[in-house]
Backbone as a ProteinNet text record, in pm:
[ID]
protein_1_A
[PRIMARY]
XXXXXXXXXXXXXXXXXXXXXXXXXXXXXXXXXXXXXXXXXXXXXXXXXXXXXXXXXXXXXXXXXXXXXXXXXXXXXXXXXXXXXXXXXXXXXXXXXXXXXXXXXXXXXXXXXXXXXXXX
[TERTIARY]
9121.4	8977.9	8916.7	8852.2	8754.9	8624.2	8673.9	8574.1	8402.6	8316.2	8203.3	8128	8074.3	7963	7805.4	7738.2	7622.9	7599.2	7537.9	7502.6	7533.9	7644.9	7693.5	7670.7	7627.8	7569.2	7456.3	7396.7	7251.1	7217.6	7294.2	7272.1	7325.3	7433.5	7435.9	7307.1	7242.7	7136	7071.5	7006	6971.5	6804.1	6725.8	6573.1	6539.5	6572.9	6510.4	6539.3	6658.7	6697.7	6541	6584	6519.8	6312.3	6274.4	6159.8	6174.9	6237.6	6262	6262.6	6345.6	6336.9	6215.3	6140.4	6008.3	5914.7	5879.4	5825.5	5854.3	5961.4	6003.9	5943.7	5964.1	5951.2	5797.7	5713.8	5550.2	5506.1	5458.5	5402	5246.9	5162.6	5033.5	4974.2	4904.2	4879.4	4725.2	4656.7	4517.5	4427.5	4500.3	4414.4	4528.1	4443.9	4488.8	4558.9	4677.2	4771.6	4650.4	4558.7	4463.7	4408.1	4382.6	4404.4	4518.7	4628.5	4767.1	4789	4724.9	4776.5	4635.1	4546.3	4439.5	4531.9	4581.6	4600.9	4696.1	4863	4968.7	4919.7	4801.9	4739.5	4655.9	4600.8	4562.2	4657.6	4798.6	4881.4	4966.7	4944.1	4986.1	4930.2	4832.1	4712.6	4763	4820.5	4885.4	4981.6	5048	5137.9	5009.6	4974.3	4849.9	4808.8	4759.2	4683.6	4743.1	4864.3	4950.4	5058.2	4975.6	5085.3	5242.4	5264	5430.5	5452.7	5360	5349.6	5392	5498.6	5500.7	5433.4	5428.6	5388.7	5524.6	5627.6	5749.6	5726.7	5695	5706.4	5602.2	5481.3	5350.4	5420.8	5479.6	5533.9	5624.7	5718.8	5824.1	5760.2	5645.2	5604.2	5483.7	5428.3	5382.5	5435.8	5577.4	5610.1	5613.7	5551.4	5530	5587.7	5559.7	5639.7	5548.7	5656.8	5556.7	5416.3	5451.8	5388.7	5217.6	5288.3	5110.5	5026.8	5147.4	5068.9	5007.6	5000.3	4997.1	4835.2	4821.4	4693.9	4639.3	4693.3	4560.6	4534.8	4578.8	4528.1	4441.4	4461.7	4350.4	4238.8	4249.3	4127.5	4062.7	4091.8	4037.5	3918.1	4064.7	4004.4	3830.3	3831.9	3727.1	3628.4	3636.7	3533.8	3504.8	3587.3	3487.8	3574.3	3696.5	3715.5	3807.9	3893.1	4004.7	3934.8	3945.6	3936.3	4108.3	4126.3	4290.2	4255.6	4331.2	4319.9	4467.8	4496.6	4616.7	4648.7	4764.8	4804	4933.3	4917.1	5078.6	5094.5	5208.3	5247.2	5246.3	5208.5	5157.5	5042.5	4991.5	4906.6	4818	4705.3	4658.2	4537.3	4538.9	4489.8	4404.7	4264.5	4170	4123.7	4071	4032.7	3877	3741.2	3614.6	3586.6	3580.9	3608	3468.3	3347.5	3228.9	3158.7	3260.6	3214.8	3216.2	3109.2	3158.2	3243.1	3274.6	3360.6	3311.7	3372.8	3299.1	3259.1	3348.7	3287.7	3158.5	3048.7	2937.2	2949.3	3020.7	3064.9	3084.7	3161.2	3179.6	3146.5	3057.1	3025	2886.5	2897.9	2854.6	2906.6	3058.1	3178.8	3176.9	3299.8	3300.5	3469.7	3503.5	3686.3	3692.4	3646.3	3647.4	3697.7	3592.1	3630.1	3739.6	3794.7	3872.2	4006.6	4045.7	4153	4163.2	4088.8	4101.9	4181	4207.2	4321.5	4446.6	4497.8	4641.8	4637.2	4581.6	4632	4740.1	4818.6	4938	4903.1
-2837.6	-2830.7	-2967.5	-3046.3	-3129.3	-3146.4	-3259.4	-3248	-3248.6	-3217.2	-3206.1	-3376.8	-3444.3	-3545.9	-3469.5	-3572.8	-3534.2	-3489.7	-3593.4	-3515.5	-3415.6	-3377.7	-3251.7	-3130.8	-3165.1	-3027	-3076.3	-3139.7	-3104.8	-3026.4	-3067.2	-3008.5	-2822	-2768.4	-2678.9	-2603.5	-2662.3	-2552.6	-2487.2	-2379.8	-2323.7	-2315.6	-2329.4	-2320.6	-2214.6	-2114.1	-2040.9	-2127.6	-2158.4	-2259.6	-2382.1	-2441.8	-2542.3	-2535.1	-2398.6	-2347.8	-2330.2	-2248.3	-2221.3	-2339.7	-2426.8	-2584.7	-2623.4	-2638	-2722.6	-2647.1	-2475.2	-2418.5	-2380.5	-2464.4	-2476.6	-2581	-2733.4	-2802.8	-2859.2	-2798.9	-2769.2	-2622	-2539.8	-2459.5	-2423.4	-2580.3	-2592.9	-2715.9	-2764.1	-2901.1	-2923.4	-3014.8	-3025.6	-3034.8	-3076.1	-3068.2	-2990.7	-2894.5	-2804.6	-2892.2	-2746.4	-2839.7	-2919.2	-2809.4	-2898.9	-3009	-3060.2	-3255.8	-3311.1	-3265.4	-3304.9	-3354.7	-3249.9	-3299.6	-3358.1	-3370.5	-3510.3	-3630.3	-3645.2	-3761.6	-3791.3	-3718.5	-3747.4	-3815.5	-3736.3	-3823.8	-3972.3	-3979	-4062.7	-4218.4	-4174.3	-4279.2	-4333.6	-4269	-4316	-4301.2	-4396	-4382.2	-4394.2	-4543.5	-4583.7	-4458.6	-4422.1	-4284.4	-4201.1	-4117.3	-4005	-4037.5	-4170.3	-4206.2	-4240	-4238	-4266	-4142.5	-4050.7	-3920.4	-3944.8	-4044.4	-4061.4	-3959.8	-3910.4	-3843.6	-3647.7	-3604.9	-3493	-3382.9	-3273.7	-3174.8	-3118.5	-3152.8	-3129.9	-3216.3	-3325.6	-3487.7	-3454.1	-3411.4	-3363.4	-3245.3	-3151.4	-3002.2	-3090.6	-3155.7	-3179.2	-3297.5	-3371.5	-3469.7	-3332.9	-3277.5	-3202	-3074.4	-3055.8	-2926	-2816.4	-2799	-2635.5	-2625.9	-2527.2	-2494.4	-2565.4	-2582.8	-2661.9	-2546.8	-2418.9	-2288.1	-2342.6	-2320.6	-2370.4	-2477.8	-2620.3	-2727.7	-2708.2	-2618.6	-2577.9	-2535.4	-2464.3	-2319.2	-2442.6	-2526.5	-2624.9	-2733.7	-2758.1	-2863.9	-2774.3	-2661.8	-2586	-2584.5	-2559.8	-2525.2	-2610.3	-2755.9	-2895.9	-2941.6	-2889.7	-2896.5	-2849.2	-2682.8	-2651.9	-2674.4	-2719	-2743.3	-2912.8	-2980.9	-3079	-3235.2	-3196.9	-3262.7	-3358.7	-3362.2	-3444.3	-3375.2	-3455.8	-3407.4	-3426.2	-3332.6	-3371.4	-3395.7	-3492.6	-3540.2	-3469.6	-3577.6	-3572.6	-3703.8	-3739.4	-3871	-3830.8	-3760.5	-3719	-3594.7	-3570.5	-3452.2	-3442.9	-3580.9	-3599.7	-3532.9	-3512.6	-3425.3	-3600.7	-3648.2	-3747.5	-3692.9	-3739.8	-3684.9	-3749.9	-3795.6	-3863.8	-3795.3	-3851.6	-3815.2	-3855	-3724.3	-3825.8	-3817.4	-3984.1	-3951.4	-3912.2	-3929	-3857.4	-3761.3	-3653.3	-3512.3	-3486.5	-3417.8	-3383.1	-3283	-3320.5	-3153.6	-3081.2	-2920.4	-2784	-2739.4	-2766	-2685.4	-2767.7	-2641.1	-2699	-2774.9	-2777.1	-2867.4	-3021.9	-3067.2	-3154.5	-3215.1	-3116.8	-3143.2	-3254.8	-3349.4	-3451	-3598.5	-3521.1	-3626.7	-3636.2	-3723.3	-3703.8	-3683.4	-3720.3	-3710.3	-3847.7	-3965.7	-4083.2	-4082.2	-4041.7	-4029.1	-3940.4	-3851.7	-3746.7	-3846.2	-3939.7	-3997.8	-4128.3	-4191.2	-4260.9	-4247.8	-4121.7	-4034.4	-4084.7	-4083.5	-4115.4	-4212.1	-4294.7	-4436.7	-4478.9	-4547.4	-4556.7	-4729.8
-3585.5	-3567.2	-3595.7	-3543.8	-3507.9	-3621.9	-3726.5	-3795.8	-3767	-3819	-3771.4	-3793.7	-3668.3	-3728.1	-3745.3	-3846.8	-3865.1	-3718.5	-3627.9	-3498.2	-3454.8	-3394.3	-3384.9	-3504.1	-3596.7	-3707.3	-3669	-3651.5	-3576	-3485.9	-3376.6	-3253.9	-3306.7	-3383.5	-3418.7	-3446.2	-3488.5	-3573.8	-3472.3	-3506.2	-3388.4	-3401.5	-3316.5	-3314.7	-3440.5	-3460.4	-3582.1	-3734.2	-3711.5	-3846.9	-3871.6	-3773.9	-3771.3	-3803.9	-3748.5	-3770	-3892.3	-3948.2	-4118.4	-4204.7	-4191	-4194	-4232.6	-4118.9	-4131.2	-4166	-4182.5	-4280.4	-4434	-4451.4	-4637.9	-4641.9	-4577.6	-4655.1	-4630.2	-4577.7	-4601.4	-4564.2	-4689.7	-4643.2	-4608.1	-4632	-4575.4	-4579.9	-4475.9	-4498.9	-4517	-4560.3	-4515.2	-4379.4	-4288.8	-4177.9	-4114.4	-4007.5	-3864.5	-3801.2	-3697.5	-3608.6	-3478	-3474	-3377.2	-3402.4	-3532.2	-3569.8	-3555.4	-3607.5	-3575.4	-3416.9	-3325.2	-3183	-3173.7	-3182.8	-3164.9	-3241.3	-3350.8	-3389.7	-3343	-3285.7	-3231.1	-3091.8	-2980.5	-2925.2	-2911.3	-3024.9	-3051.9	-3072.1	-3175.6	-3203.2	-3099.8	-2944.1	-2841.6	-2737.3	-2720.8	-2610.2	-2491.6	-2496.8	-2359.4	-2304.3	-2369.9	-2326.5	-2218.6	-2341.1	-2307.6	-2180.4	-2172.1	-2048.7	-1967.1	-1997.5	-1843.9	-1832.6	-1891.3	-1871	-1921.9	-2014.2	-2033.1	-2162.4	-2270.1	-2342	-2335.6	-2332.8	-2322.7	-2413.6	-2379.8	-2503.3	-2581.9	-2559.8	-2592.8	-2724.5	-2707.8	-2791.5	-2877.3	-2824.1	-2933.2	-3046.5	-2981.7	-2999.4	-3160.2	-3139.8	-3213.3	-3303.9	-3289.2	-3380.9	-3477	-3407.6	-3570.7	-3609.8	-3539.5	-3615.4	-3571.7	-3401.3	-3385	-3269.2	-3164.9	-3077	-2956.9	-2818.4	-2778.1	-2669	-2702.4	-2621	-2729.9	-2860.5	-2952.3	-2877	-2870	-2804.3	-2699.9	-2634.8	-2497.7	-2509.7	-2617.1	-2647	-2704.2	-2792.1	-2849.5	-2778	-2680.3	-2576.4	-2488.1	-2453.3	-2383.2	-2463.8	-2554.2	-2671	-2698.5	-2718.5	-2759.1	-2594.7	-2514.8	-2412.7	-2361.6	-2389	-2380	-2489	-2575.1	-2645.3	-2638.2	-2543.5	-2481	-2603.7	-2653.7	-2744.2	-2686.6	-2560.7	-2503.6	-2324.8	-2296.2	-2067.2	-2090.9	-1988.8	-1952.3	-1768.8	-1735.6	-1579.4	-1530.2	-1395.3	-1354.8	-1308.7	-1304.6	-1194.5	-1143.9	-1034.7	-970.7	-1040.7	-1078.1	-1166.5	-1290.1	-1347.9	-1520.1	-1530.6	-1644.1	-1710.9	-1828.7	-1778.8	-1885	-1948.2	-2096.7	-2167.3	-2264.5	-2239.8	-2333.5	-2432.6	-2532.6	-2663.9	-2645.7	-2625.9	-2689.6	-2831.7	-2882	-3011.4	-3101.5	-2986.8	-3036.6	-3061	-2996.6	-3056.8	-3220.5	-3220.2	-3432.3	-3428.2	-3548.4	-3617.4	-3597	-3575.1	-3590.7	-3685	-3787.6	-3887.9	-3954	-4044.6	-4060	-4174.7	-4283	-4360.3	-4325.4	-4218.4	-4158	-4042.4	-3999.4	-3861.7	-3838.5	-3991.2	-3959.6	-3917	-3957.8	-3912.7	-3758.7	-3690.5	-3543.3	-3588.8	-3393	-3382.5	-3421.4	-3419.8	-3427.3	-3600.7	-3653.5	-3792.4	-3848.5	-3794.1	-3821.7	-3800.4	-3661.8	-3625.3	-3719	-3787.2	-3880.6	-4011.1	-4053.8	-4110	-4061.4	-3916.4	-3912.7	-3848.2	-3885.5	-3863	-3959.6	-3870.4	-3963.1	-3989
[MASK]
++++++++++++++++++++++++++++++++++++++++++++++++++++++++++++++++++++++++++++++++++++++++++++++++++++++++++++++++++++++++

C-alpha cells in the first residue's frame, strides 16, 4: 500500500468533513457571510470586473457553499448593493460602495466603510 502524501489526504476528505472542519474552527464571526462576499469582492476588483472571479473562489475564500454565494449575490444584488453585468459568458460584478448599511444601528455607515475592514 502506497503511503499517503499530505495532498492526497486532502483530496480524501470528503465535503462533509471539510464543512465540519471549517464550522469547528469558527463557530461565529462578527460580520455576515454577505460582508464576507462584498469584501472577497472587493479584494479583487480587477477579477470581479473582468468576470475572472468565480463564485466557486468566493464560495471557498469565506467558507460556505458556493449554492449560499449564489442567494447572496442575488440578495446584495437586489438591494442595490453590487449590479452584476455580463461580458460573454462571465458574470461582472461591481460593488456601490455608497449605499448604507441596513441595519438602523449602522446605517449611518456605507459599503465603502464596511470594505475598509478587509483591507489587507
Amino acid at each position: 500500500m502506497k503511503p499517503q502524501t499530505p495532498e492526497s489526504e486532502a483530496r480524501a476528505k470528503t465535503k462533509v468533513e471539510a464543512k465540519a472542519e471549517a464550522r469547528a474552527e469558527s463557530s461565529w464571526t462578527f460580520l455576515t457571510n454577505h460582508a464576507h462576499v462584498l469584501i472577497v469582492l472587493s479584494q479583487n476588483p480587477e477579477e470581479a470586473a473582468a468576470g475572472e472571479i468565480t463564485l466557486r473562489e468566493v464560495a471557498q475564500q469565506v467558507g460556505i457553499t458556493e449554492r449560499a454565494v449564489t442567494k447572496i449575490i442575488g440578495e446584495l444584488e437586489e438591494a442595490g448593493c453590487i449590479t452584476r453585468g455580463r461580458q460573454g459568458r462571465h458574470n461582472i460584478y461591481t460593488i456601490n460602495p455608497s449605499v448604507p448599511l441596513r441595519h438602523a444601528i449602522e446605517s449611518h455607515r456605507t459599503i465603502r466603510d464596511l470594505l475598509k475592514l478587509g483591507r489587507k
